[in-house]
N, C-alpha and C positions, 0 to 999 in steps of 0.2 A: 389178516395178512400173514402171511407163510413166509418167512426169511432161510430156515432150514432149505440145505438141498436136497432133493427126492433120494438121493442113495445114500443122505446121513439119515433119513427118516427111516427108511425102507431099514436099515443096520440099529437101530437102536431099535426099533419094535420087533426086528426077529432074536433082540435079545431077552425082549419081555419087561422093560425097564419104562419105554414111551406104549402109550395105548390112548385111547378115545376118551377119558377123561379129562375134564374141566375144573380148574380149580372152583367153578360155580356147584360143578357136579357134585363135588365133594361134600359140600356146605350142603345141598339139596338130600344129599342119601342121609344125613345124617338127621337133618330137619323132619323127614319122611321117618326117618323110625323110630327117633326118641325127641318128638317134638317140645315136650315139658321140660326137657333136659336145661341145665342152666348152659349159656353159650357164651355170652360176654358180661363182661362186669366193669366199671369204673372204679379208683380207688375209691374208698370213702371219705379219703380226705380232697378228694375231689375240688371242691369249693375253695379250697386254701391256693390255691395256684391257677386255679382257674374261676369261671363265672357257672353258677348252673349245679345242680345236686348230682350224686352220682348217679347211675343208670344201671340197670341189670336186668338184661332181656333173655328171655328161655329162644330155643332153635326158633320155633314157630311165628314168636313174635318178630325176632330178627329177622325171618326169612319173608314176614311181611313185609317190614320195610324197607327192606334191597328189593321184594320186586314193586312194590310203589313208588322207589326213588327210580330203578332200572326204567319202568314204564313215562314218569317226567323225564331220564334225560332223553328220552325216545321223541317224546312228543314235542319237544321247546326244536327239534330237528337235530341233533347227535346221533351219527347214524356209525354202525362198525368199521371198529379201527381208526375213527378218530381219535386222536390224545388228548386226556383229562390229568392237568395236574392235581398235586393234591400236596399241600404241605399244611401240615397240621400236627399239634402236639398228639400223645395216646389219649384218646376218645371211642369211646364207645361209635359215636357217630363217624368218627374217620375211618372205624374198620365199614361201619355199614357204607357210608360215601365209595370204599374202595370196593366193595364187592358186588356191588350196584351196578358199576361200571361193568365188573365183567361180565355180569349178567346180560348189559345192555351191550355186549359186545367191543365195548371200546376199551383201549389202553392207556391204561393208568399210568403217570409218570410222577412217583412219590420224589419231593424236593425235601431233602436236609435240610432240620428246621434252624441249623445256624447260617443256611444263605440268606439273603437281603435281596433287596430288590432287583438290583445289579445282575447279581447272580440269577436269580427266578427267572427276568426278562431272557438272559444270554438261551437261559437252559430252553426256557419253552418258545423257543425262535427255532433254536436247532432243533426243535421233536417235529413244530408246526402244530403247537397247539390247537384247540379249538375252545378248551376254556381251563379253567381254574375252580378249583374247591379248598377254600382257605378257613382253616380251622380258628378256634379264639385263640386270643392271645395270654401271652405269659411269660415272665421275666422278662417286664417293663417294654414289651414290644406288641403290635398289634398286625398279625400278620394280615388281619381283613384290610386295616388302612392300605399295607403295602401292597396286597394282590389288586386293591380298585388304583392303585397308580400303576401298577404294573401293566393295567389291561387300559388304561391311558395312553400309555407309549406302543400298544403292539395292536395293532386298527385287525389282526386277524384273529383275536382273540374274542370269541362273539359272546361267553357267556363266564362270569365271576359267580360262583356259589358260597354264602358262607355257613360255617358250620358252629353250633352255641346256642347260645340264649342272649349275647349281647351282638350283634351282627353292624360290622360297619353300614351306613349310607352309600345306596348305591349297588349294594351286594345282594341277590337273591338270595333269601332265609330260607332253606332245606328242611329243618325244624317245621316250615309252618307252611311248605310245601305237602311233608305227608301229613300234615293235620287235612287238609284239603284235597288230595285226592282219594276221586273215589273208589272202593273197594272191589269195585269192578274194573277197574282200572288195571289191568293187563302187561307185561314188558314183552318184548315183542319174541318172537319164538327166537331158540337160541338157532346155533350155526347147524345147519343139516348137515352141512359136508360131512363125509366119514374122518376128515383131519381137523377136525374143529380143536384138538387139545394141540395141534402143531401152530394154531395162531400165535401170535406177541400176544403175550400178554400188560407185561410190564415194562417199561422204559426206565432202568435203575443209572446210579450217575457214579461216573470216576472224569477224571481229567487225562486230556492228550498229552503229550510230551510238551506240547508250545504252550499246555498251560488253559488250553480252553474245555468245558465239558463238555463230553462225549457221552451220546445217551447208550446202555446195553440194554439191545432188545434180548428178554425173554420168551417163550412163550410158556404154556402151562405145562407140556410135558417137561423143559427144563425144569421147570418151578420145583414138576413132583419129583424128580431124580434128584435136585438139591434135599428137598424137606426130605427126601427117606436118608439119606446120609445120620442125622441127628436122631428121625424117628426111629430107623433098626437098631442102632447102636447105645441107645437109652433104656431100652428093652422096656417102654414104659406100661404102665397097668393099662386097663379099660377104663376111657373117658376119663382121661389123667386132668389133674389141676395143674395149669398153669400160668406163673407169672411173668410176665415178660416188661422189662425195663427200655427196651428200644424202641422207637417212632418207626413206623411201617415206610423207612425210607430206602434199604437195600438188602443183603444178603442177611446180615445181623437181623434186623425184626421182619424179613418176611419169611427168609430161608432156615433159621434156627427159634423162630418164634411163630408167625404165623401159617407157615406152611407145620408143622407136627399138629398145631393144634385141628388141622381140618383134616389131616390125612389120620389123628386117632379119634376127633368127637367129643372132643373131651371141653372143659370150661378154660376159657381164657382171659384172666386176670389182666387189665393193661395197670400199670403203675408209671407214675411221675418220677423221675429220680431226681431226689433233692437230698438223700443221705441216706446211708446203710443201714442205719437203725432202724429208718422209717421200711428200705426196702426188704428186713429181716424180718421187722414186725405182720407184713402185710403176708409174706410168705407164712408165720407163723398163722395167723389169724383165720386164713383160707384153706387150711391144712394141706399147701402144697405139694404135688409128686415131684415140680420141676420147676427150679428157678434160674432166669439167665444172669447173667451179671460178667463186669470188665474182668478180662482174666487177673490183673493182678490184684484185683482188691475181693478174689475168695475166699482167701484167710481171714480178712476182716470179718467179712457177712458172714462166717460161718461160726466164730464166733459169738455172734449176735444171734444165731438161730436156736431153737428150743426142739423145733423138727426134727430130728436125727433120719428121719426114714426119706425125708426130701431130697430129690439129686440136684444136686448143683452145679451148673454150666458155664465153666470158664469160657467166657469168649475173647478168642485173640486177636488183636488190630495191629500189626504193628511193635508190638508190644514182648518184653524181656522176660519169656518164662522162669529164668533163670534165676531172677530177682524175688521171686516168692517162692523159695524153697518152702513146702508145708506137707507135712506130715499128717495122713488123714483119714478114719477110718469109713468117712461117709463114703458113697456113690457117688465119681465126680465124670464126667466127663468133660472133656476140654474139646471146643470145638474153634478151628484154624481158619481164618477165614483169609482168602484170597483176595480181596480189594472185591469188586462186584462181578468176579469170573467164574469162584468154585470155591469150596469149605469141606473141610477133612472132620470129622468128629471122631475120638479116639477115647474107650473107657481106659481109665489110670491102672485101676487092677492094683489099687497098693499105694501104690508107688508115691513119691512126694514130687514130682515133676510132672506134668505131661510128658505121652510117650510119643520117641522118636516116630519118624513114619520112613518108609525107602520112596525111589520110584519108584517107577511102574503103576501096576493097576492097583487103583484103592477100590476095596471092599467094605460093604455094610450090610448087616457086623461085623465087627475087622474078625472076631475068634470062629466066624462060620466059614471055613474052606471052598464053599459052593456061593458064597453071597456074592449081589449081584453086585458087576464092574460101574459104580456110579462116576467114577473118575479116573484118567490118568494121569500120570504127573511126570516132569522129566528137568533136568537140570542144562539151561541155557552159560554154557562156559566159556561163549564168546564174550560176554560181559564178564565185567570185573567189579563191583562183586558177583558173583552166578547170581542168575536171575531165575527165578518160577516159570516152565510153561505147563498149560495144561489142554487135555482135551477131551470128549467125551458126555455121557448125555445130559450131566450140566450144565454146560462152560454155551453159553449165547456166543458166539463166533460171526455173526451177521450183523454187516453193517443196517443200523437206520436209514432207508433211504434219504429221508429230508435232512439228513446229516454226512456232509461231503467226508470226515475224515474216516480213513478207515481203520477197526481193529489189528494191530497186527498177530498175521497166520505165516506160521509154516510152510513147507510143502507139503508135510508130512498130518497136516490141519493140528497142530499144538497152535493155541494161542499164547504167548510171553507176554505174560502180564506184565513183566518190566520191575516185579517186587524183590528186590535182592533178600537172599536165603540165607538165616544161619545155619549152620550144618555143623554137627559131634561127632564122633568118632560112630555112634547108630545109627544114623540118618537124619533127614529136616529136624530141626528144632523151632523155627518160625519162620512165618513171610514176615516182608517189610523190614528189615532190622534198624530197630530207632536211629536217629540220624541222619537216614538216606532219602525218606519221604514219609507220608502226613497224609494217612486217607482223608480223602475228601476235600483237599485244600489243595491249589493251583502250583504247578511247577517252581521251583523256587528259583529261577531264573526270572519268572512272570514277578513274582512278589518281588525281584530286588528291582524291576523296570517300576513295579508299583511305589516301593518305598522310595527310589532316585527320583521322584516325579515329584516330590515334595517341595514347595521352594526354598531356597538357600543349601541346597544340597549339589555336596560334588558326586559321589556315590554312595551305594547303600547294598547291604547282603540279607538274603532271611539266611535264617540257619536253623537246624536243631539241635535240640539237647537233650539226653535221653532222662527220661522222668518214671521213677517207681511205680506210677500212680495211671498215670494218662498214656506212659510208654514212651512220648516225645514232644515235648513244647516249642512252639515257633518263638525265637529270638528275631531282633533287628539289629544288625551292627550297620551306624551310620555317621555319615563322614561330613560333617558343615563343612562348607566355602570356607575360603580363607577368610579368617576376621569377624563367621559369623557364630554364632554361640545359638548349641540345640535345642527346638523349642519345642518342649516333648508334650505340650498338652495342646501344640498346633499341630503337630504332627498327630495325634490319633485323631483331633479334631477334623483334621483331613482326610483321614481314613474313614470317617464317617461320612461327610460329604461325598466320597467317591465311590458310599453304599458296599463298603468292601464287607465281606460275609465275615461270621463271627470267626470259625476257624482259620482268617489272610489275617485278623490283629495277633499282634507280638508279646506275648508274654511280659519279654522285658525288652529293653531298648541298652546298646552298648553307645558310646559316644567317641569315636575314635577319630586318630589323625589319619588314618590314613588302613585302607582293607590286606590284610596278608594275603600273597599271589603265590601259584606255583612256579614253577619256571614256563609254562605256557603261557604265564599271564592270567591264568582264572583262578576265580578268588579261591584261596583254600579256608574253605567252612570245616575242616577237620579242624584246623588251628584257630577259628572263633569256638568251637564247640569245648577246644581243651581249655580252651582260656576263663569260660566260664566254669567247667570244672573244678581248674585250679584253686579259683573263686571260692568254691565252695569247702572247698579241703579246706583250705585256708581260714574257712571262719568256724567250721567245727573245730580246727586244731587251737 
């Protein structure tokens, strides 16, 4: 399926940036010429968080079993352009599950593995699923139980795949599907068309204004104009190592992690993040070129590193560059990520901040004068605070059909991501600025109708709070009835029951008599925000 308009297409391949390649193609040329090459790996502490040994397949074997899984979902009747969820922890078999798909022509729509079922059903209703690939489980959740109740409630969802070695009831085992098919067994030829890399590829997730997810169609040339953002500008070696910390859910682990890995050929490390030490050691141990990691917790990891020649990739959400002033002689590049629209990747060159960026056209590599326009950026000052847009052969701008709401464009085709900007005396310093919003987590308008919903409640606010660490924590300020007294372990209890995703629970809970308003009447979360602040002064003083 083709969402791009014929004269956005026709403008980005006479810039040389969109062409005829597949993200499948990619994985193929590389498979075809260095097929012994190592290409995935599992951590090897593997088993400690999950079920199952780790796994480490060279191109060749990998390229097996994407077209023997491409060829089952061809045959059970998944025919192109149908939508395959997929949420699953990092596994070696999640990347093979995802690339199967594209082989087989159909559009992957990776789910944030802190949604619940709630959230899964909403999301894969608006894509119009037609099945599910649900990874094992971990930290005390079993995503296979949820995906077989998930495909209980939506009668259009025809086929639940699971992925492991411990497989809920009820679930087709993928595992012990390619034990069984046979070798002759074929995936069906790919797209003939001359635009086959202008298809969607991926359906990735952010939320509308009202609070409901919104799928972003990709197709693969956006994919490749994203991953060359991070690839030019890393300058990395031939068939680079690396490790990547993110679940293959949006721009973070497809765009800054597995798109470089298929666009250089190089081996790709998946890791569990459970601590820096463990994700220091793992980069040590593999002799990493490139590790990703939360922007503000660089200094940490870098610390804990023995590699000195490994570059290290601040990734930014949200998040207060400001707050991890660090001084550093490594290779760092800090790469900015837009909510699931667009990412700027900027090498430091020194410096103990990430560098400002202007508007206009971004280039990669920023120090090449001729490199290609992968993005434009522009400042929305209708909003208060200025808000991001962007536009260009990244930025998905096309609605989902099976999804009534639409992105908002321009005239001018900028999408306004709606992420307020901080800005320095040199230009951007971040999207999203803590306190104003919370990738991946529902409108906070949505979350106060969520938390007022509880009973013995007269009203209720989310809020944030800006955090060193995470960038911004969801708070609850809530207001019992008269006479009633707050019942804070009914209240999450009931959060549970109403399947709310791990990123809508609240950090902490305030207990108040009553919500601070402005003079319109709407609640000011500036003054819940200072309030826990205060808080905090207060108990270090």
């Amino acid at each position: 399926m083709i969402l791009t308009p014929l004269k956005t297409i026709e403008t980005h391949q006479q810039s040389g940036i969109w062409g005829r390649v597949t993200l499948d193609a990619l994985f193929r040329k590389t498979a075809t010429a260095h097929p012994d090459r190592l290409a995935l790996c599992d951590p090897q502490d593997r088993s400690d968080a999950m079920q199952g040994a780790p796994r480490r397949l060279t191109y060749a074997q990998a390229d097996e079993e994407i077209s023997k899984l491409a060829a089952f979902y061809a045959a059970v009747g998944l025919t192109p352009d149908n939508v395959v969820g997929l949420q699953s922890p990092n596994t070696v078999e999640a990347v093979i599950a995802f690339l199967a798909a594209l082989r087989a022509g159909l559009v992957v729509a990776p789910l944030p593995l802190h949604w619940r079922q709630k959230n899964v059903l909403e999301a894969l209703s608006r894509a119009g699923a037609k099945a599910l690939v649900a990874g094992e489980g971990f930290g005390g959740r079993n995503i296979g139980h949820e995906a077989r109740d998930t495909a209980a409630e939506m009668f259009s969802l025809r086929f639940v795949f699971g992925l492991g070695t411990e497989v809920a009831d009820g679930l087709i085992e993928l595992s012990e599907v390619l034990k069984e098919v046979p070798a002759d067994m074929t995936p069906p030829p790919g797209r003939r068309d001359p635009n086959a890399a202008d298809h969607v590829a991926t359906l990735t997730w952010t939320h509308s204004t009202s609070g409901e997810p919104l799928p972003i169609a990709r197709s693969h040339n956006q994919w490749i104009a994203a991953g060359l953002m991070p690839y030019l500008e890393l300058s990395l070696p031939q068939a680079p190592v690396t490790v990547v910390p993110y679940a293959l859910t949006g721009m973070a682990g497809i765009g800054a992690g597995l798109m470089p890995w298929l666009l250089s050929g190089g081996t790709l490390h998946l890791h569990h993040p459970r601590s820096l030490r463990k994700l220091a050691a793992h980069a040590d141990a593999v002799d990493a070129d490139m590790v990703l990691c939360p922007g503000s917790l660089m200094p940490q990891l870098e610390r804990r590193m023995t590699n000195g020649d490994c570059r290290i990739v601040p990734v930014w959400n949200a998040h207060s560059p400001a707050a991890t002033h660090h001084q550093t002689n490594r290779d760092v590049t800090d790469i900015h990520i837009a909510d699931e629209f667009a990412m700027i990747a900027r090498k430091r060159d020194g410096s103990a901040l990430p560098r400002p960026f202007a508007t206009g056209h971004v280039t990669s590599p920023s120090n090449a004068p001729n490199g290609p326009a992968l993005l434009e950026i522009a400042v929305d000052t209708e909003n208060q605070p200025n808000t991001l847009k962007v536009r260009g052969a990244m930025v998905a701008d096309s609605a989902w059909p099976a999804c009534k709401v639409r992105i908002p464009t321009d005239k001018a085709g900028y999408v306004d991501t709606l992420l307020p900007l901080r800005q320095g005396d040199n230009g951007i310093t971040a999207f999203g600025v803590p306190g104003t919003s919370l990738p991946g987590v529902a409108s906070l308008p949505a979350l106060d109708a969520l938390f007022g919903a509880f009973p013995g409640m007269k009203e209720a606010a989310a809020f944030l709070v800006e955090d060193g660490i995470l960038g911004a924590r969801l708070y609850a300020a809530l207001v019992p009835q008269r006479g009633l007294m707050l019942d804070v372990e009914g209240f999450f209890a009931y959060l549970d029951a109403e399947c709310a995703g791990l990123g809508e629970i609240p950090h902490r809970i305030l207990s108040l008599a009553a919500l601070p308003r402005r003079e319109n009447g709407t609640v000011d979360r500036a003054a819940l925000t200072q309030r826990v602040d205060q808080g905090r002064a207060a108990a270090v003083a």
